[in-house]
DRENDO-1510 file (C-alpha; in Angstrom, 1 decimal, always signed):
<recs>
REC; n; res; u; v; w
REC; 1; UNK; -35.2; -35.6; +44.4 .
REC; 2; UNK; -35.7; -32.2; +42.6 .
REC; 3; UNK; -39.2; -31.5; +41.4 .
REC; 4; UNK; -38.0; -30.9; +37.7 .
REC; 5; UNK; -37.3; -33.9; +35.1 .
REC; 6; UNK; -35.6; -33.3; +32.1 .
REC; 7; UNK; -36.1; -36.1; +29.3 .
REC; 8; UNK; -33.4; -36.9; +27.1 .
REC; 9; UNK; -33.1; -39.2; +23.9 .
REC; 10; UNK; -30.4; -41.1; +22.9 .
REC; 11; UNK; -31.4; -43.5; +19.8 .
REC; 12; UNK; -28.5; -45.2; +19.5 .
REC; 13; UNK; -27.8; -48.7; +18.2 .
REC; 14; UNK; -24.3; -48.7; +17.4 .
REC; 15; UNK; -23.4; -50.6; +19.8 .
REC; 16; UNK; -24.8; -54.3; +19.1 .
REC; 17; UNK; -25.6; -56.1; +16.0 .
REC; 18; UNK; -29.3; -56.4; +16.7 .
REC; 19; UNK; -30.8; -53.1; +14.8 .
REC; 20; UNK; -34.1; -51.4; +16.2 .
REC; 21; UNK; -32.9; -49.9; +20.2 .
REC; 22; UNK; -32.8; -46.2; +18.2 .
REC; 23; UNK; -36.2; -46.1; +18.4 .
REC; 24; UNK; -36.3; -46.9; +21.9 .
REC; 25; UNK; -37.0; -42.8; +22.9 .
REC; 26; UNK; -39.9; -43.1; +20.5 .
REC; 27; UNK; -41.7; -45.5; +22.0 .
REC; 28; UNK; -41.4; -44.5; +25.2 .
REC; 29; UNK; -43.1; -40.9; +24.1 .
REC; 30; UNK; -45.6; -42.9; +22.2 .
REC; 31; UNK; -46.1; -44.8; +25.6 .
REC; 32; UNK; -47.2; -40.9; +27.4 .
REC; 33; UNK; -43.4; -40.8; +29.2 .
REC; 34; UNK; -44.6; -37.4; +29.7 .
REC; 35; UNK; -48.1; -36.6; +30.7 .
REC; 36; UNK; -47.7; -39.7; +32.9 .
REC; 37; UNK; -44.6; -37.8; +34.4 .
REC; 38; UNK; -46.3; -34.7; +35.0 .
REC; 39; UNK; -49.7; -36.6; +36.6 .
REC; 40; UNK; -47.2; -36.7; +39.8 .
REC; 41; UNK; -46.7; -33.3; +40.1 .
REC; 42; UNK; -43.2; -32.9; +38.3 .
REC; 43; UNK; -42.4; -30.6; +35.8 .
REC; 44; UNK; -41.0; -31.9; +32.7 .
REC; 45; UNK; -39.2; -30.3; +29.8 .
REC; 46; UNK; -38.2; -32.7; +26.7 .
REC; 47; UNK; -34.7; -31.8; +25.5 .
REC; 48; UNK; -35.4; -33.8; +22.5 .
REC; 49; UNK; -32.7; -36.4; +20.9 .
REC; 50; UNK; -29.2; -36.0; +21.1 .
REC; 51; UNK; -27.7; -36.6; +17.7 .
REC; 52; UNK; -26.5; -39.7; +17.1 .
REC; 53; UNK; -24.8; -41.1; +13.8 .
REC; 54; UNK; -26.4; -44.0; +11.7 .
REC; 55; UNK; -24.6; -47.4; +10.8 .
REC; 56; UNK; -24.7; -47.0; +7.1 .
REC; 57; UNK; -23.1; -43.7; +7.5 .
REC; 58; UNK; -19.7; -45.3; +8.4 .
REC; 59; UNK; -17.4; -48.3; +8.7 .
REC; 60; UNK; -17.5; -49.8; +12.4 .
REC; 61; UNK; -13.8; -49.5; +12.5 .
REC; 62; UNK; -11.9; -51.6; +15.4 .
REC; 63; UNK; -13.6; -55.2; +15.3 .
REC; 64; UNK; -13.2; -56.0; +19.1 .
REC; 65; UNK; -14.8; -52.4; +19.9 .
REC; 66; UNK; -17.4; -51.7; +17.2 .
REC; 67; UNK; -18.1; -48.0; +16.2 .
REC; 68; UNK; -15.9; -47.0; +19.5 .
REC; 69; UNK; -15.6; -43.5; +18.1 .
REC; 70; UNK; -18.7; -42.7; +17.6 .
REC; 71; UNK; -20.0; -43.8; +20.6 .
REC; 72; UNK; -17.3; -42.0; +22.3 .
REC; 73; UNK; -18.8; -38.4; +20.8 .
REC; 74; UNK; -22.3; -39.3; +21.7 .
REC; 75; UNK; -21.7; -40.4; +24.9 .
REC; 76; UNK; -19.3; -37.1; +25.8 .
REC; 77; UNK; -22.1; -34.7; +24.3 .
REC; 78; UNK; -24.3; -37.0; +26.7 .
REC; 79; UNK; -22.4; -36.4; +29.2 .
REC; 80; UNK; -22.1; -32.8; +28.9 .
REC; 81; UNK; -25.8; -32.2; +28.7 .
REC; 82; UNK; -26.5; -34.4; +32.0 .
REC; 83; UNK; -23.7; -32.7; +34.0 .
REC; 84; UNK; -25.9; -29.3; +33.3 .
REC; 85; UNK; -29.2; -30.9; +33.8 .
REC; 86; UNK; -28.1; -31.5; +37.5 .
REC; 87; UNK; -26.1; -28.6; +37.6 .
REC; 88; UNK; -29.4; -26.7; +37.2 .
REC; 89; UNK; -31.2; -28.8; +40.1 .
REC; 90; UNK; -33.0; -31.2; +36.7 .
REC; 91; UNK; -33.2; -35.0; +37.2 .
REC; 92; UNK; -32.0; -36.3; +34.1 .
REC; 93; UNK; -34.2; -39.3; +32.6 .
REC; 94; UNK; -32.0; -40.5; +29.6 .
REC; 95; UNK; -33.5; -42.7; +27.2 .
REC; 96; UNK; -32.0; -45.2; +24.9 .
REC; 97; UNK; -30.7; -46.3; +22.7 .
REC; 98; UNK; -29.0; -49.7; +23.2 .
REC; 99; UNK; -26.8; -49.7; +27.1 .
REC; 100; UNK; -23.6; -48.2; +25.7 .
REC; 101; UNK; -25.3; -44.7; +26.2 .
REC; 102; UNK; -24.6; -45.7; +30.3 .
REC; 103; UNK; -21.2; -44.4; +29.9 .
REC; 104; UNK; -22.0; -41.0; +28.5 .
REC; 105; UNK; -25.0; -40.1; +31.1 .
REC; 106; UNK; -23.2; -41.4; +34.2 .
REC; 107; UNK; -19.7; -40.4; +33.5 .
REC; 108; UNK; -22.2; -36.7; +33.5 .
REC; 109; UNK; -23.4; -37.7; +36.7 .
REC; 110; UNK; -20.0; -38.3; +38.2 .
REC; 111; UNK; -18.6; -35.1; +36.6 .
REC; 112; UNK; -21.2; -33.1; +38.6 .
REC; 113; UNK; -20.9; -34.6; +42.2 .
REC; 114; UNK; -17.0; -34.5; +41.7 .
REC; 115; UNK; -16.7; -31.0; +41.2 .
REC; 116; UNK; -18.2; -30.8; +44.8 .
REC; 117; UNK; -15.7; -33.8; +45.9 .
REC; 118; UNK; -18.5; -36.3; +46.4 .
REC; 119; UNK; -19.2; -39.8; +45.1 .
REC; 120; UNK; -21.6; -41.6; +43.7 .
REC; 121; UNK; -22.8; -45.0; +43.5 .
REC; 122; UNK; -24.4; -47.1; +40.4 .
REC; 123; UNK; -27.6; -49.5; +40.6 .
REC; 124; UNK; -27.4; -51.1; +37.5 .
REC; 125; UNK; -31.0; -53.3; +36.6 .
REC; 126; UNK; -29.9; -56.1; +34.2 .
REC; 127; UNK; -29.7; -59.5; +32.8 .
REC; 128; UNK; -26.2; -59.2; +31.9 .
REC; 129; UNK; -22.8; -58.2; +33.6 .
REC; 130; UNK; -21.8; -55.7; +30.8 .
REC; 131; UNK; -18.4; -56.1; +31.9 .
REC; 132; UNK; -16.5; -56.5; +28.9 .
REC; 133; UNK; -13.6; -55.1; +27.4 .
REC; 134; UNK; -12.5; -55.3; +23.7 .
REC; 135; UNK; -10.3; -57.9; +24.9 .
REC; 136; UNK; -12.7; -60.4; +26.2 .
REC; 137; UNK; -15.5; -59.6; +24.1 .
REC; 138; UNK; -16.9; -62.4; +21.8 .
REC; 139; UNK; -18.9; -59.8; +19.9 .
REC; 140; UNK; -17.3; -56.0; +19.8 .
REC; 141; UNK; -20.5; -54.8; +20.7 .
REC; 142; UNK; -19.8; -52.1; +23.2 .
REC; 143; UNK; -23.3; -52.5; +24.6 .
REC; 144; UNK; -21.7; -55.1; +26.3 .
REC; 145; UNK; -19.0; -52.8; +27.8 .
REC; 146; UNK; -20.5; -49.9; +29.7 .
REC; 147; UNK; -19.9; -50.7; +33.2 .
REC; 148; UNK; -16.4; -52.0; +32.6 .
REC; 149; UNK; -16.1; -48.7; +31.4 .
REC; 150; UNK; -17.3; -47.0; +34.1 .
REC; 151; UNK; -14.9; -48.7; +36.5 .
REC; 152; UNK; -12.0; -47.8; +35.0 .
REC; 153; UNK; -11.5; -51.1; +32.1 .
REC; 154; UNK; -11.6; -50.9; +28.7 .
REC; 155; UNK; -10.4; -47.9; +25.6 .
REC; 156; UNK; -9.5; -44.9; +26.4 .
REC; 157; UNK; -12.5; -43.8; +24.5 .
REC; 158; UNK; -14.6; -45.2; +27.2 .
REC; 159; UNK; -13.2; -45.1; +30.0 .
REC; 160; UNK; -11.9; -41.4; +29.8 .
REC; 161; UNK; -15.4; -39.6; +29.0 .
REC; 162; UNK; -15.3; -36.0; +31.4 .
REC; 163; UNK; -11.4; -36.6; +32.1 .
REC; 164; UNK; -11.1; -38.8; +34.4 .
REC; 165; UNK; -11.9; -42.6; +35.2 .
REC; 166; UNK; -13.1; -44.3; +37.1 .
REC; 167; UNK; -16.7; -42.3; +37.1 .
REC; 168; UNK; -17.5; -44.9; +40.6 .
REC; 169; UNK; -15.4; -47.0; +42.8 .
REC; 170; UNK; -16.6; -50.8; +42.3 .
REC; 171; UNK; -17.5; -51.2; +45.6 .
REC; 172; UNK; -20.3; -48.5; +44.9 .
REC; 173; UNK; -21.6; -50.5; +42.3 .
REC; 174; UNK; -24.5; -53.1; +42.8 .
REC; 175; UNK; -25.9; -55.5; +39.7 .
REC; 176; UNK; -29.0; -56.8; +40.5 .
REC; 177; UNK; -31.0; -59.4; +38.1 .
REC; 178; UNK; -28.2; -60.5; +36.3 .
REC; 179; UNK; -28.5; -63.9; +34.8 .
REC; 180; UNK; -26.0; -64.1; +31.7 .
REC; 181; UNK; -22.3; -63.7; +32.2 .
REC; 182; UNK; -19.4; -64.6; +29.7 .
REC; 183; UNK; -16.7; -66.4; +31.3 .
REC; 184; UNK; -14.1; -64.0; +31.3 .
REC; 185; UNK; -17.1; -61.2; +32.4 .
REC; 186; UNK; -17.4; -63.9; +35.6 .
REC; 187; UNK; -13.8; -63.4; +36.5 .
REC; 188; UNK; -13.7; -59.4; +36.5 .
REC; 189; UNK; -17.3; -59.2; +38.3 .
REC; 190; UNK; -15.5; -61.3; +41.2 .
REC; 191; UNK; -12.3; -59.4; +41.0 .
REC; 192; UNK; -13.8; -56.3; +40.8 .
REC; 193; UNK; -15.3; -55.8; +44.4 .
REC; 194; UNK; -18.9; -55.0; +42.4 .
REC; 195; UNK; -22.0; -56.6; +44.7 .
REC; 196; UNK; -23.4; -59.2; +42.4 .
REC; 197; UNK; -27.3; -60.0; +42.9 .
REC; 198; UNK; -28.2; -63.0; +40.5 .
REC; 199; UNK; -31.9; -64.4; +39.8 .
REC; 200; UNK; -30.7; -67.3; +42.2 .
REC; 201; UNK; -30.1; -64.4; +45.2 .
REC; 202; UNK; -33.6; -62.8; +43.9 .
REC; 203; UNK; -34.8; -66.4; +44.2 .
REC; 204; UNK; -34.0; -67.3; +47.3 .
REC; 205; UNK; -34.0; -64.0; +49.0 .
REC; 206; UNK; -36.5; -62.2; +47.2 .
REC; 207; UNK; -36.3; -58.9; +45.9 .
REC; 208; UNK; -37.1; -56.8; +49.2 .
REC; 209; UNK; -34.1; -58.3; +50.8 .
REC; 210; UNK; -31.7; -58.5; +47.7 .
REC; 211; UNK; -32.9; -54.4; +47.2 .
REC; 212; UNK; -32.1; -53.5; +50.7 .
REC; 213; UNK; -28.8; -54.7; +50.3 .
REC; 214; UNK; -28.2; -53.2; +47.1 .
REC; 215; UNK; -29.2; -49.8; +48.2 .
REC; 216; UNK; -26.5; -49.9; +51.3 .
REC; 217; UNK; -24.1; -51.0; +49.4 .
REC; 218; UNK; -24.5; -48.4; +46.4 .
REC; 219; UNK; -25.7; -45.2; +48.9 .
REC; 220; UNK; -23.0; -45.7; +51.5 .
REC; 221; UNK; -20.4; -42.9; +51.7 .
REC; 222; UNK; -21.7; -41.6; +48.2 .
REC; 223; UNK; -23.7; -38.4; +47.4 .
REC; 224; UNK; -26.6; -40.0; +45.5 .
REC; 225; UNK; -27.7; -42.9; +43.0 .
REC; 226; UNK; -27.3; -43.2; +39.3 .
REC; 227; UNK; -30.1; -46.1; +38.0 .
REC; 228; UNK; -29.2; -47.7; +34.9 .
REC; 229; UNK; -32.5; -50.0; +33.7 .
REC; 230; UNK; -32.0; -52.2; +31.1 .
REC; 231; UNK; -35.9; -53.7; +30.8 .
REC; 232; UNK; -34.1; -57.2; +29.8 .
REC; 233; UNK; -33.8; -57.0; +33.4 .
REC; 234; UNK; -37.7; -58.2; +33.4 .
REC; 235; UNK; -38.1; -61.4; +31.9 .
REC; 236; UNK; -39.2; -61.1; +28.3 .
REC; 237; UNK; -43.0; -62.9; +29.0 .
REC; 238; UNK; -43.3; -59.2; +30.3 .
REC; 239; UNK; -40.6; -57.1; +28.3 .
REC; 240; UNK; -40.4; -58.7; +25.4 .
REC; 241; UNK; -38.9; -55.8; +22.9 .
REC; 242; UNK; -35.6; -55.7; +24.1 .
REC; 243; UNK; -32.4; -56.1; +22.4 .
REC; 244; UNK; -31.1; -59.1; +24.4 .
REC; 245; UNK; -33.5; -61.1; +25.9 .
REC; 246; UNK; -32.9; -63.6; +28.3 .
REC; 247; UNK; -35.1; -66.2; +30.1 .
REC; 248; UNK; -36.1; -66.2; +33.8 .
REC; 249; UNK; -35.7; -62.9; +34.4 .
REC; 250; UNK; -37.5; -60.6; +37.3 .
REC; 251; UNK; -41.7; -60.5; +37.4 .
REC; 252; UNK; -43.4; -58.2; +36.7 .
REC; 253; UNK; -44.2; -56.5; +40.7 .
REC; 254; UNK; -40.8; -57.7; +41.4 .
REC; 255; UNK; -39.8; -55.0; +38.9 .
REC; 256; UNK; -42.0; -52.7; +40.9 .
REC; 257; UNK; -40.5; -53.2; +43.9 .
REC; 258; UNK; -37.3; -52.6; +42.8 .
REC; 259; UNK; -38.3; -49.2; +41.6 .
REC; 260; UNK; -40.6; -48.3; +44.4 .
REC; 261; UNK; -37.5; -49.3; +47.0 .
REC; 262; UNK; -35.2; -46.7; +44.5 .
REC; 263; UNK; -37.8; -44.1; +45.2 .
REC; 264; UNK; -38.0; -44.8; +49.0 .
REC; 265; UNK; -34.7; -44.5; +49.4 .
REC; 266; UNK; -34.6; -40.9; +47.9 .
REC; 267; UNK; -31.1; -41.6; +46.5 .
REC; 268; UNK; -31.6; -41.6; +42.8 .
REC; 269; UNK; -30.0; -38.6; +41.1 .
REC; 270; UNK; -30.1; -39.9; +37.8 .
REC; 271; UNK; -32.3; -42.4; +35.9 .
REC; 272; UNK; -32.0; -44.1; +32.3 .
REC; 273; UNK; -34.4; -46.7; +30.2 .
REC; 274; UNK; -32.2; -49.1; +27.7 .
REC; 275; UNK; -32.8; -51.7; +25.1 .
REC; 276; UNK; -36.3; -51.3; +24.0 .
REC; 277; UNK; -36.7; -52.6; +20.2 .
REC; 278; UNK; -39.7; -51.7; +18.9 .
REC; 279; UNK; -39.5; -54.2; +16.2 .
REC; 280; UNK; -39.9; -56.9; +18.1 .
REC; 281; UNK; -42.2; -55.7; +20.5 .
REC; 282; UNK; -45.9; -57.0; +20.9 .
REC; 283; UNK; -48.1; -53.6; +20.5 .
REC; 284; UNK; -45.4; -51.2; +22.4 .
REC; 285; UNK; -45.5; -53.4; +25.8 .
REC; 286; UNK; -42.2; -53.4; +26.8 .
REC; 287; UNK; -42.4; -49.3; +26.4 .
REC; 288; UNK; -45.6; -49.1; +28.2 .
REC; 289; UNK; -43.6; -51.4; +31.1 .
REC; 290; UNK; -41.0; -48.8; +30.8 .
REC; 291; UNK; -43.6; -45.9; +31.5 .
REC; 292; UNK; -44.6; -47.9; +34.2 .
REC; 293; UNK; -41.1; -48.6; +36.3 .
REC; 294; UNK; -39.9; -45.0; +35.5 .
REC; 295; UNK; -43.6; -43.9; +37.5 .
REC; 296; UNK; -41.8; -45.9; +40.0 .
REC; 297; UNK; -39.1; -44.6; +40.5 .
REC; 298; UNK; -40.4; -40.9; +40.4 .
REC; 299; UNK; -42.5; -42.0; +43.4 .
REC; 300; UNK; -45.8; -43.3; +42.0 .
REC; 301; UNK; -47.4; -45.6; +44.7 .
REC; 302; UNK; -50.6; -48.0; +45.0 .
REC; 303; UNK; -51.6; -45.9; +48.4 .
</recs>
């Protein structure tokens, strides 16, 4: 893992209804992202926000894919600023924003490593499947659509970020902690070939075991790791500012683990935060949780 982290914002709620994920980045700074970063020996520069257009500054257009233009040019200049970020030996840590900003950060990731002919594989933390597609979405809200995307279904807009789709082949894709699918979401998660790891597998398995498996699937034959956190993937007695909540979702150390296996693994090439709303957070908890799991992943440890 390169010694550098670059921090990049993304306050974008355009796509879903619920309005407060924009100031997401903030509260993670508030929460000392940062200092905390640099207290394990990294260097860290903070490229600031990307700019990202308001709500009120435009109709959403297409119903069944909400503001699909707009999140097409933020998530390409996203794109464009995480393919340099590992071009220069950076790990990008991307912060949102509401989950759409997935397909603009790791379609960057994948442009990098294909340049050099490689792969790479997606660990995606989440209570839902995000596997949408304008056609099968009961809402338009594109933050339901990322990883669809990134397999290759869905707009054009979406799907052809960087030039080419798909940005990972689904059976370099692992969804662990999801506990919310739509019915036709069900179908293409089956289809798909993408490993599935439900609260029931977390359950039964526990998270050690259900991690393992997640981290062969998503590192074999693939260069390195892009980690997509949504903190509804902890349950909301823990993260409770987040866009979507969803009950019976991971602990609190099972969240740890997670990360701390991520880091183990030294796989991760890329790392983004999703879905924190302020507005309905309890004193910036689910922000200060973030802090915490990103430490995680970077390699923080108990002993």
């Amino acid at each position: 893992m390169p010694q550098k982290v670059r921090i990049i914002g993304v306050p974008m709620d355009l796509g879903q209804s619920r309005r407060g994920v924009d100031m997401g980045p903030s509260a993670l700074r508030v929460a000392g992202l940062q200092n905390r970063i640099k207290q394990l020996g990294y260097q860290v520069e903070d490229l600031g926000n990307i700019s990202v257009k308001q709500p009120e500054e435009q109709h959403y257009g297409v119903k069944r894919a909400k503001y699909v233009g707009e999140i097409s040019a933020t998530c390409q200049s996203l794109a464009e600023v995480v393919e340099r970020t590992l071009a220069e030996g950076v790990l990008p840590l991307v912060l949102g924003g509401d989950h759409s900003i997935a397909i603009g950060s790791i379609a960057g990731v994948a442009a990098h490593f294909r340049k050099q002919g490689k792969r790479i594989g997606i660990l995606w933390l989440d209570a839902h499947g995000d596997l949408n597609t304008p056609e099968t979405s009961p809402s338009g809200n594109v933050h339901g659509m990322p990883l669809a995307a990134l397999i290759g279904h869905g707009p054009s807009e979406l799907t052809e970020i960087m030039g080419f789709r798909p940005k990972a082949e689904p059976r370099h894709v692992a969804l662990v902690g999801v506990r919310d699918l739509d019915a036709k979401e069900r179908r293409l998660l089956k289809e798909s070939g993408i490993h599935a790891f439900t609260m029931r597998d977390i359950d039964e398995r526990g998270m050690r075991e259900v991690m393992t498996e997640a981290l062969r699937f998503v590192t074999d034959d693939t260069e390195g790791v892009a980690v997509s956190l949504d903190m509804d993937f902890v349950d909301p007695s823990d993260a409770p500012g987040v866009g979507t909540p969803v009950r019976g979702g991971v602990t609190y150390r099972e969240a740890h683990l997670a990360m701390e296996m991520i880091a183990d693994s030294e796989a991760m090439v890329s790392l983004e935060v999703v879905e924190i709303n302020p507005v309905i957070d309890l004193h910036n908890k689910t922000a200060l949780l973030g802090v915490e799991l990103v430490l995680s992943g970077l390699g923080k440890k108990i002993l």
